[in-house]
N, C-alpha and C positions, 0 to 999 in steps of 0.2 A: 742494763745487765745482759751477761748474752746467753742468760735463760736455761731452760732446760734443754732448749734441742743443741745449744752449745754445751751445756755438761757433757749431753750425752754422747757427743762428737767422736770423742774416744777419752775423752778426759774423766769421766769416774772409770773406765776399766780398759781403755789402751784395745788398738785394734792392731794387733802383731802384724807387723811385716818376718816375721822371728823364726828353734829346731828342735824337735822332737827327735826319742831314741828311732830305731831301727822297726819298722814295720811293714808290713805292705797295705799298698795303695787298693781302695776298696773296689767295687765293682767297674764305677766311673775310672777305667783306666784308658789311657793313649795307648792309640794304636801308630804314635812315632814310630819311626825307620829306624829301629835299634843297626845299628851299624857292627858286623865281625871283625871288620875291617879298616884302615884308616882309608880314603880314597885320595891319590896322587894328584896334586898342584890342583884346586878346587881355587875360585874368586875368593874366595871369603872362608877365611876360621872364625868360629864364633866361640869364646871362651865362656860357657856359663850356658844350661837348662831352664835356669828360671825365664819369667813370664818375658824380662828384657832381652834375654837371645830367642827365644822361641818369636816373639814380634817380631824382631829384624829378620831371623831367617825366613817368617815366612814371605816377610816383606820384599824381599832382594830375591826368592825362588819368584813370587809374581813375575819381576823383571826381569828373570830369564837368567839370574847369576845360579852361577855351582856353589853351593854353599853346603858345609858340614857342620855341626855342632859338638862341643866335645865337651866331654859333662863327669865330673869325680864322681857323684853320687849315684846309685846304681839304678837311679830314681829322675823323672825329669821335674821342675818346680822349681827348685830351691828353698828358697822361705816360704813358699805358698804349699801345701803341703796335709792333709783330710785324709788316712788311714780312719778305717771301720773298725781295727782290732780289737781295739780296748772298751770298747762300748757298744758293740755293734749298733752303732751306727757313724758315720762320720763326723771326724773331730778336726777343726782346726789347729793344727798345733801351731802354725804362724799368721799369717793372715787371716782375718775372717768376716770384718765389714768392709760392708760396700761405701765407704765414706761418699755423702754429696750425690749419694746415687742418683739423682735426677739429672747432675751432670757427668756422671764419672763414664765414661767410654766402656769400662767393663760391663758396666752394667747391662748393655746392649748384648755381649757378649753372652753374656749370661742366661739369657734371656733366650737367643738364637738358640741355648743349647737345652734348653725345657726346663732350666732349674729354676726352683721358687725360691720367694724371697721371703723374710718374716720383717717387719717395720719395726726398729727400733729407734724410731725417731724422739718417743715421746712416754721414758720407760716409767716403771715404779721406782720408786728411789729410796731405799732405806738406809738411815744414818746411826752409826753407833759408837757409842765413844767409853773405850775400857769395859767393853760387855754389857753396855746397856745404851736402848733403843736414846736417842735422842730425843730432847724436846722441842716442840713447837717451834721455840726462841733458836735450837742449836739449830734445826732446819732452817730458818729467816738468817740466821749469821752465817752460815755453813753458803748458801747461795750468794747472800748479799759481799762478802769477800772472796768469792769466786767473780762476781762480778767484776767488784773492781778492781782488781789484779789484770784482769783480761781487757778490760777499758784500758788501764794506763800502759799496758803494753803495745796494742793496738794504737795511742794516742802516740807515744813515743818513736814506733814508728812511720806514724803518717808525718813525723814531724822528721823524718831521714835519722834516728837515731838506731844502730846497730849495738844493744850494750846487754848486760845482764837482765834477764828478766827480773834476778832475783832482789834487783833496785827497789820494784813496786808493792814485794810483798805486803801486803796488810799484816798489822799485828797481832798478836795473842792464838789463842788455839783456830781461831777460824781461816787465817794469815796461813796456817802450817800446813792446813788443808786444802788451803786453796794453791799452795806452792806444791803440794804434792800433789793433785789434781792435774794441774798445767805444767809436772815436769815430768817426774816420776811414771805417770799414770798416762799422759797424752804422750812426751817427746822423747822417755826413757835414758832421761838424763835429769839430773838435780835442778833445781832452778837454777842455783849457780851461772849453771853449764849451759844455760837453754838462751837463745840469742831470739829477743826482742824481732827483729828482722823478721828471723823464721817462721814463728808462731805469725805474723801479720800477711806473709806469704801465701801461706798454705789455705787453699780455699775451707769454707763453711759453710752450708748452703743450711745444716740443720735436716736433711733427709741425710736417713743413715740404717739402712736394712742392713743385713745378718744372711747367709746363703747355710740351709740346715743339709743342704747337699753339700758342701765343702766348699768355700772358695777355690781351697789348693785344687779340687776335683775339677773346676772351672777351669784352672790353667793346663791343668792336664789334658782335659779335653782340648781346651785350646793347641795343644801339638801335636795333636793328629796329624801325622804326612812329616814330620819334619826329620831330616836324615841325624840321628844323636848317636854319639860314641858315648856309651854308658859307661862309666869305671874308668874313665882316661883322664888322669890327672896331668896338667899341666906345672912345667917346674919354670920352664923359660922360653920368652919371645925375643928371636933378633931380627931387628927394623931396620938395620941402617943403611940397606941396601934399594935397589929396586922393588923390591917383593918384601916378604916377611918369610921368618921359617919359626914355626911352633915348636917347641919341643916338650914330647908328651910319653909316659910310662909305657905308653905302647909307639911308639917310633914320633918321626920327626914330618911336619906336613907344611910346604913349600904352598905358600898363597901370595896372591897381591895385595890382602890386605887380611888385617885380624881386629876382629871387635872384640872390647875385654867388658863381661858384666859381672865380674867379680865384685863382691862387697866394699868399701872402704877399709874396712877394717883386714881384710883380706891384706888388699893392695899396700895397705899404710904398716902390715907385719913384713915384706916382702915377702912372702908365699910364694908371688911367679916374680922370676928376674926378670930384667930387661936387659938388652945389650942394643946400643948403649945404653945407658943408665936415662930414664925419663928424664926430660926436662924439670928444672928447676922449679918454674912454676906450676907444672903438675904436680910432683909432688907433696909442695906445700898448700896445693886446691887438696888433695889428699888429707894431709894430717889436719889441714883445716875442715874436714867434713867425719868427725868420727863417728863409730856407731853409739847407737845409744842402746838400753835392753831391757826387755820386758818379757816375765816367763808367767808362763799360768803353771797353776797347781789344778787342774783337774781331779775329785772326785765326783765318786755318783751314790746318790742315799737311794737304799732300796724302799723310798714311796718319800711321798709331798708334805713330811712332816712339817715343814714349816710353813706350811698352807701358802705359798709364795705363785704371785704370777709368775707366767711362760717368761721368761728369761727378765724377772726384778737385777734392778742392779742395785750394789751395796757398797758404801765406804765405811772403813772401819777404823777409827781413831786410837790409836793404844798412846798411852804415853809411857811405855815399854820398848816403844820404838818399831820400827818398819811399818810404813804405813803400806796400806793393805784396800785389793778393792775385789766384790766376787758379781760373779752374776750366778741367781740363784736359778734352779727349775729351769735351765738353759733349753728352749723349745720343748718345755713340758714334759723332757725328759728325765729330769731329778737330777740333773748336772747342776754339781757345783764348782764353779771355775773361779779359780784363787786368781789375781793378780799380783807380782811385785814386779817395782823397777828401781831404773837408774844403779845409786850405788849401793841400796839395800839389795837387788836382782845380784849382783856381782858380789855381793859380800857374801847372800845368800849361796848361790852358785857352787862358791869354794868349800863349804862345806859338803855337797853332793849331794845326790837324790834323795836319798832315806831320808837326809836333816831337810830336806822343800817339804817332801812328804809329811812330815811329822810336825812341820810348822803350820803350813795348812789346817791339821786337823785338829791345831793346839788353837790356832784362831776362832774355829768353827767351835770349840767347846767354850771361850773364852764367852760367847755371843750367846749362844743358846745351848748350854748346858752338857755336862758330860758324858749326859745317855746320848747323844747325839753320832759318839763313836760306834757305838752298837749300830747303829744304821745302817752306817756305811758299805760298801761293798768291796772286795780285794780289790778289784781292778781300778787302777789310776794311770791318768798322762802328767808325767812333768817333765818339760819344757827347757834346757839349759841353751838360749841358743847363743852365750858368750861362749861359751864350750866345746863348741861346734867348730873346730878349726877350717870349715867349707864358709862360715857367717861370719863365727866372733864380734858374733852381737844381730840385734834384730832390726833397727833400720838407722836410717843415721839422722845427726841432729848435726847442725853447723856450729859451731864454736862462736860467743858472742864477739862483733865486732866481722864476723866472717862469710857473711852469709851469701856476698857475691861466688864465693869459689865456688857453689853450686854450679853455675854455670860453665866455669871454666874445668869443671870435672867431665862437661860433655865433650871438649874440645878436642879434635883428634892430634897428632905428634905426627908428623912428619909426611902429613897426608897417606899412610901407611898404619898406624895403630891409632884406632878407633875407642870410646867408650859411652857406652850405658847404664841406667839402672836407674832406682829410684830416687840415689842421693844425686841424681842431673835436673831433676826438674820441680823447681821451687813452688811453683802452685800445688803439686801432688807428690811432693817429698813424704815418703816415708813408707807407700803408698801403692800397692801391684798395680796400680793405674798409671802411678809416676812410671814404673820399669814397662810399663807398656807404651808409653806417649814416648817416654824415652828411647827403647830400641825403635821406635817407627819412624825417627829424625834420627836416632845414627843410620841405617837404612837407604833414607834417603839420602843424608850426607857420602856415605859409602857410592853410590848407585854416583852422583853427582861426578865424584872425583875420579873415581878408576872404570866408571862407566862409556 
């Protein structure tokens, strides 16, 4: 079985790559080259702020190219993203483990920059099913069909099969748990949806810290020095020439090349044209890698009433439907952070904030009782990051059967348009490590060809 340090992987409560409302960014802010200006014929446009254009561009300024960054958000990160506002103190609204941290690259980063880390390798784990705590037996079936769901999908791919996870589920209530566990809750997509392949891909080393300083505040730091047009939306790239020419809400910027670290879901709506129209097989490495989603419902109790360790985590079993996972006492703050995904996040979603809000706190009285609301305090974050037309979803999941176009999503078109991000690379898909590993090979690949 692959235990508790693999529950705790991100599968009882999902480690967002994912978007939050409108806030500002806490004390840990970049001191990036906010840019007034667009600057004339530069080596390199970089479409996209998050963690995968900030790597490449600082990568390629090492080697001496002109590189600009142009960024919609008036904020740099993307999905990585730790505003203080609502809690004062720093909240992840998308990213916020360090998955594998013993091996993940960030982590060094992080490290470099004074932030501490808390260990959730090996959490508290409480189980509740329709409002009441679980039994002994529901714990031993609750693990024991999380196990084997995750054996025969792992077995199935070592055996080269690419096919629905949702083949292996185990049956009865423990089966539904452990399908939401390994879709919903890890891949932000259904079982259904979740491809065999993927999950066997993506590393598990079982270390997995938590940054109480922000992750998003780590990538922010991380862009210190990098030249960013804040608020310049991109509509359309044409490539078919020698060079590329951007074209952007604030004027038109003439490069030799353009790196795009736009989301999937972005690229797979058409958001930014191409002229000519992407290659075939791009495209369809596109609709073959969609996003998947997972939002938190952040509240905070004013004190420790449910006597819970520094960040317990919880699944909560309704047979009312949308399954649901929290972490309570989140770094002994009295944060309570709701999870949902896949298609109950989206179903969710379309109703709006108020109705996350209110489901949240209908779950929380559902478990430990109606005084519970009394606790509470006004201030909340929730999270829509399908709704986020900059995301349109929190990180991506390959479609089963599809798991190669990961790769062929890094491919560049015409040695002239370039691409990165987290859905390029299959060992840390999903993952601000992935958008990091990834901008530092398009980068290189860049530096290679036009260099």
């Amino acid at each position: 079985m692959r235990s508790k340090n693999r529950l705790s992987r991100r599968a009882l409560l999902g480690g967002l790559a994912g978007v939050g409302g409108a806030a500002v960014l806490s004390a840990v802010l970049p001191t990036h080259r906010a840019l007034s200006a667009l600057p004339n014929n530069p080596d390199v446009v970089i479409i996209g702020a998050g963690m995968a254009g900030l790597a490449a561009a600082k990568a390629l300024m090492a080697d001496g190219f002109e590189v600009v960054v142009v960024e919609a958000r008036n904020r740099i990160g993307g999905r990585a993203y730790a505003p203080s506002d609502a809690f004062g103190l720093p909240f992840d609204h998308g990213c916020a483990w360090l998955h594998s941290a013993d091996e993940n690259p960030v982590t060094e980063i992080a490290e470099n920059f004074g932030f501490e880390f808390f260990d959730d390798s090996d959490p508290e784990w409480w189980l509740y099913r329709d409002g009441e705590e679980g039994s002994e037996d529901d714990y031993d079936d609750a693990e024991n069909a999380y196990g084997r769901l995750g054996r025969a999908i792992e077995d199935a791919a070592d055996e080269g099969y690419d096919v629905s996870s949702a083949e292996f589920q185990p049956s009865g209530w423990p089966g539904e748990l452990a399908a939401s566990l390994e879709g919903p809750m890890e891949a932000g997509v259904d079982l259904k949806d979740l491809s065999t392949a993927d999950v066997a891909s993506q590393i598990g080393t079982g270390v997995e810290w938590l940054v109480p300083g922000g992750l998003g505040n780590v990538v922010a730091r991380f862009g210190d020095g990098v030249p960013v047009s804040l608020q310049t939306a991109v509509s359309s790239v044409e490539w078919g020439g020698t060079g590329v020419t951007v074209r952007t809400d604030k004027g038109d910027i003439q490069a030799e090349a353009v790196l795009v670290t736009a989301s999937t879901g972005v690229l797979g709506a058409g958001m930014i044209g191409f002229t000519p129209d992407l290659p075939d097989w791009k495209q369809q490495a596109i609709a073959d890698v969609p996003m998947g989603l997972l939002d938190k419902i952040a509240l905070r109790l004013k004190r420790n009433i449910l006597e819970a360790e520094p960040t317990t985590h919880l699944s909560q079993v309704r047979s009312a439907g949308v399954f649901n996972g929290w972490l309570l006492n989140t770094f002994d703050a009295n944060l309570a952070v709701g999870f949902v995904g896949g298609s109950d996040a989206w179903a969710l979603e379309q109703e709006g904030e108020a109705a996350m809000h209110a489901f949240g706190v209908q779950v929380l009285k559902e478990m430990f009782g109606n005084d519970i609301e009394a606790e509470l305090e006004p201030a909340s974050v929730i999270t829509r990051w399908g709704a986020d037309p900059l995301a349109m979803g929190a990180y991506s999941a390959s479609k089963p059967g599809r798991n190669k176009s990961r790769r062929k999503l890094a491919k560049p078109v015409g040695d002239r348009v370039f691409f990165a991000g987290e859905a390029c690379i299959p060992k840390w898909a999903t993952q601000v490590s992935g958008a990091y590993l990834s901008g530092l090979e398009a980068a290189e690949d860049i530096a290679e060809i036009i260099g």
